[in-house]
C-alpha positions as a printed Julia matrix, in Angstrom:
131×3 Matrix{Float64}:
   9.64    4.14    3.16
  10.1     0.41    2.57
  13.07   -0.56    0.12
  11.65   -2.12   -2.92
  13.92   -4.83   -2.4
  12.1    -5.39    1.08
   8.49   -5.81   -1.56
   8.18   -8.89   -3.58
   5.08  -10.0    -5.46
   4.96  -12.83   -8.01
   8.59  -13.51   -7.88
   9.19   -9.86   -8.95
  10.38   -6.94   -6.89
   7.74   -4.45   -5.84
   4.02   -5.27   -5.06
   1.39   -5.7    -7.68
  -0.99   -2.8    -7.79
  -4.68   -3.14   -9.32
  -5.93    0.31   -9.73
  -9.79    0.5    -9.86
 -11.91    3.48  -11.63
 -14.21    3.19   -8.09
 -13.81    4.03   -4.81
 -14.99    0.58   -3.44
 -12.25   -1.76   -5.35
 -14.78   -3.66   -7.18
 -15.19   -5.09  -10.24
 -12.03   -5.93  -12.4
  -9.42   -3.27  -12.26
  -8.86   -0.74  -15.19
  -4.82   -1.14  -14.91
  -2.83   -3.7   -13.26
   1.14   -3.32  -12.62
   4.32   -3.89  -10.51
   4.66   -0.97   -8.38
   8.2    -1.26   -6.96
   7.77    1.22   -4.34
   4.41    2.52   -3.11
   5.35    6.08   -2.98
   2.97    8.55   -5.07
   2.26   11.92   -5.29
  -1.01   12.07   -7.16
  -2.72   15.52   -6.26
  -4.82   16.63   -9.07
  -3.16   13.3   -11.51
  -4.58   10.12  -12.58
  -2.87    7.29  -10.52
  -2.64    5.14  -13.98
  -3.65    5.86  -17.79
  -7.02    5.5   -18.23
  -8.25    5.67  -14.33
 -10.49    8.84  -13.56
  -8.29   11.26  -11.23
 -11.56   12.28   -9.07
 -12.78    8.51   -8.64
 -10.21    5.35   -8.15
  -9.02    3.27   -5.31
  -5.74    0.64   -5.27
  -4.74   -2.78   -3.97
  -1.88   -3.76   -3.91
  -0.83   -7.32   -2.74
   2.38   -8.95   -1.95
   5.4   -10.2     0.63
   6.98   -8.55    3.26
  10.79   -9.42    3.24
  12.28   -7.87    6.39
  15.54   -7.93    6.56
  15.73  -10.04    9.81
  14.47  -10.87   13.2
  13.09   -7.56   15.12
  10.45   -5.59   15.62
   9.39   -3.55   12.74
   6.93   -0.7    12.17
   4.77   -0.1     9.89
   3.38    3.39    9.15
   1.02    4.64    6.51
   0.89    8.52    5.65
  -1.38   10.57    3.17
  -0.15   13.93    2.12
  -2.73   16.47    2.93
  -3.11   18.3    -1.15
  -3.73   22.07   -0.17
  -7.43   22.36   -2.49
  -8.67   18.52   -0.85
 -11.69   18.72    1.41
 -10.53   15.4     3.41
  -8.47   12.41    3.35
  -9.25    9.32    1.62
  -9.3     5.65    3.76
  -6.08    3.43    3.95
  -6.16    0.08    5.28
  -3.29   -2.46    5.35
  -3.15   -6.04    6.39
  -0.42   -7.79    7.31
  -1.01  -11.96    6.86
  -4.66  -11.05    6.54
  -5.22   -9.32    9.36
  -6.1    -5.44    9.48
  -3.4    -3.51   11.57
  -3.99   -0.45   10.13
  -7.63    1.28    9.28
  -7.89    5.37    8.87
  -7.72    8.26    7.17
  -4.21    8.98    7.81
  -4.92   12.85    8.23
  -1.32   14.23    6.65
   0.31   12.1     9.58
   1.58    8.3    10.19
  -0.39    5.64   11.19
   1.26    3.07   12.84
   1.14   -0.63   13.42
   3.57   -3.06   15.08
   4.78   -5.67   14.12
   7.24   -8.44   15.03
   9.21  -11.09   12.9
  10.53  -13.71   14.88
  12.04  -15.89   12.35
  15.54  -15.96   12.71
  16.21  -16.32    8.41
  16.3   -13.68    6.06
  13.7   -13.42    3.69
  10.78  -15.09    5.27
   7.71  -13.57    3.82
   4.92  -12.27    5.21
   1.95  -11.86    2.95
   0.64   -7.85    2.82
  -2.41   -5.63    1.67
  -2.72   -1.93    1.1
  -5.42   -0.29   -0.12
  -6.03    3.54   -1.17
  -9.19    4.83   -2.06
């Protein structure tokens, strides 16, 4: 798991998460928050108040902060629920670009990726998306 203090989005620790009541992430999102870690267990619960536990997706936006230069990876993993009939998509971009599309299937999902910056702190812009 990343360290929330590895997240940052709008100057504040964490990634912003917009939590849609669709599976498509359109229109304007029912809740909007800081999520400091993305780290749920929602089997059979609503993600947010007021966002339909059978029918949402989430963004959520921010900066990568790694800790310094190296190669990192980056790994996305969906719980199999024991009553679900199949996974739901993940995607995550990293500076706009998709390094990681699937269904995650109760296992990681890997992507690569390499900060060459010498400096601590220099941010990479990232997307995730659940739906």
């Amino acid at each position: 798991m990343i360290p929330e203090t590895a997240l940052r989005s709008d100057g504040k620790a964490g990634l912003k998460g917009e939590y849609f009541g669709n599976p498509d992430l359109t229109g304007k999102p029912s809740v909007v928050r800081q999520d400091r870690v993305v780290s749920f267990n929602w089997d059979q619960v609503a993600p947010a108040p007021g966002v339909d536990k059978n029918r949402y997706s989430v963004r959520w936006t921010g900066e990568l902060l790694p800790p310094g230069p190296g190669d990192y990876t980056l790994a996305v993993r969906v719980a199999r629920c024991f009553d679900c009939t199949g996974h739901d998509p993940v995607r995550l971009y990293v500076d706009d670009e998709l390094v990681i599309a699937g269904n995650a299937e109760d296992k990681h999902v890997a992507a690569g990726v390499h900060n060459a910056d010498g400096r601590n702190g220099m941010a990479g812009s990232s997307r995730a998306s659940h739906h």
